[in-house]
C-alpha positions in Angstrom: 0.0 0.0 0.0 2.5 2.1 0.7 5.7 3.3 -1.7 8.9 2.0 -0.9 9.8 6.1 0.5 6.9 5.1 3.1 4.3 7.2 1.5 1.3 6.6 -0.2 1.1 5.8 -4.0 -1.4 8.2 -4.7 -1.0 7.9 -8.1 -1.7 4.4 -8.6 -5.0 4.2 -6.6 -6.2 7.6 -8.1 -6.0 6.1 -11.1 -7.4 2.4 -9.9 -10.3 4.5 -8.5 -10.9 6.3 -11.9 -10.7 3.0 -13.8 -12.9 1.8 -11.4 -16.2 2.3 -13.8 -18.5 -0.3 -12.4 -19.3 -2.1 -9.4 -17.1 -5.1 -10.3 -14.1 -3.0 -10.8 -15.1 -0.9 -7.2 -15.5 -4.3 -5.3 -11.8 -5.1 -6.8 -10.1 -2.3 -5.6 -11.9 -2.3 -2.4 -10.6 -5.9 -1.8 -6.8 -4.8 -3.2 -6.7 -1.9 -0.3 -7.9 -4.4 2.0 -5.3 -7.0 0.9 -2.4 -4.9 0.7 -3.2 -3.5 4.2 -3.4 -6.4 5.9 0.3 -7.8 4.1 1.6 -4.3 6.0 0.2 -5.4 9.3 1.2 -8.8 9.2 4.7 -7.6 8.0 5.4 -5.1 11.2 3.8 -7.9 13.5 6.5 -10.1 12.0 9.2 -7.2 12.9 7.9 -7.2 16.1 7.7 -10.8 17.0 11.7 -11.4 15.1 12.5 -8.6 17.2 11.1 -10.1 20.9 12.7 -13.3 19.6 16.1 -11.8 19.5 15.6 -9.7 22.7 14.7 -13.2 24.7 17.7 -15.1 23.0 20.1 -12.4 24.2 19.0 -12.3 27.1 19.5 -15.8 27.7 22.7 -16.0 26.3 23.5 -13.2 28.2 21.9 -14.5 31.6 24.1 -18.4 31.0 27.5 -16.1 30.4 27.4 -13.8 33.1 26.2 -17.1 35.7 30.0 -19.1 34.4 32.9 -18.0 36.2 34.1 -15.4 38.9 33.2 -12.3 36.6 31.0 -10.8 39.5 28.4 -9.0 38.4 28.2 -7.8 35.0 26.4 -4.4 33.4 26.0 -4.7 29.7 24.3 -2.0 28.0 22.3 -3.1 24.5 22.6 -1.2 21.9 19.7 -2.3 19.9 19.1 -1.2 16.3 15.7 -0.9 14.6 15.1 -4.1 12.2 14.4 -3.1 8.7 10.8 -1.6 8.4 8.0 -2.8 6.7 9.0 0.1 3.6 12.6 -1.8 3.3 11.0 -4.9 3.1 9.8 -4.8 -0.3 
């Protein structure tokens, strides 16, 4: 739905919307905004779930390493970095 600059492609459905002469055509489009909608929310719930996937993983990791030897406590500070948004996705 969206361009891959993260705006909307006006153009395109403009022009879907004025090609849309009858009802058949209408229903169509109305079913391609719904599509393409729901592929952006499934994407960023994907982003979100790879990303709580990652944070439990390091925090294991990092919970078994810190609990081996006589390091004493440890701080570690997470420097975490946005994954690649829906927009870079496609």
């Amino acid at each position: 739905m969206r361009k891959q600059n993260g705006e909307y492609d006006y153009r395109r459905y403009r022009q879907l919307l004025a090609d849309a002469s009858d009802e058949s055509k209408r229903l169509a489009l109305i079913a391609l905004l719904i599509e393409e909608s729901a592929r952006d929310r499934l994407a960023v719930e994907r982003a979100s779930d790879r990303a709580a996937m990652i944070a439990m993983t390091v925090a294991k990791v990092l919970g078994n390493s810190s609990s081996q030897g006589d390091r004493g406590p440890a701080t570690v500070r997470l420097n975490l970095v946005p994954l690649r948004s829906v927009r870079d996705a496609r």
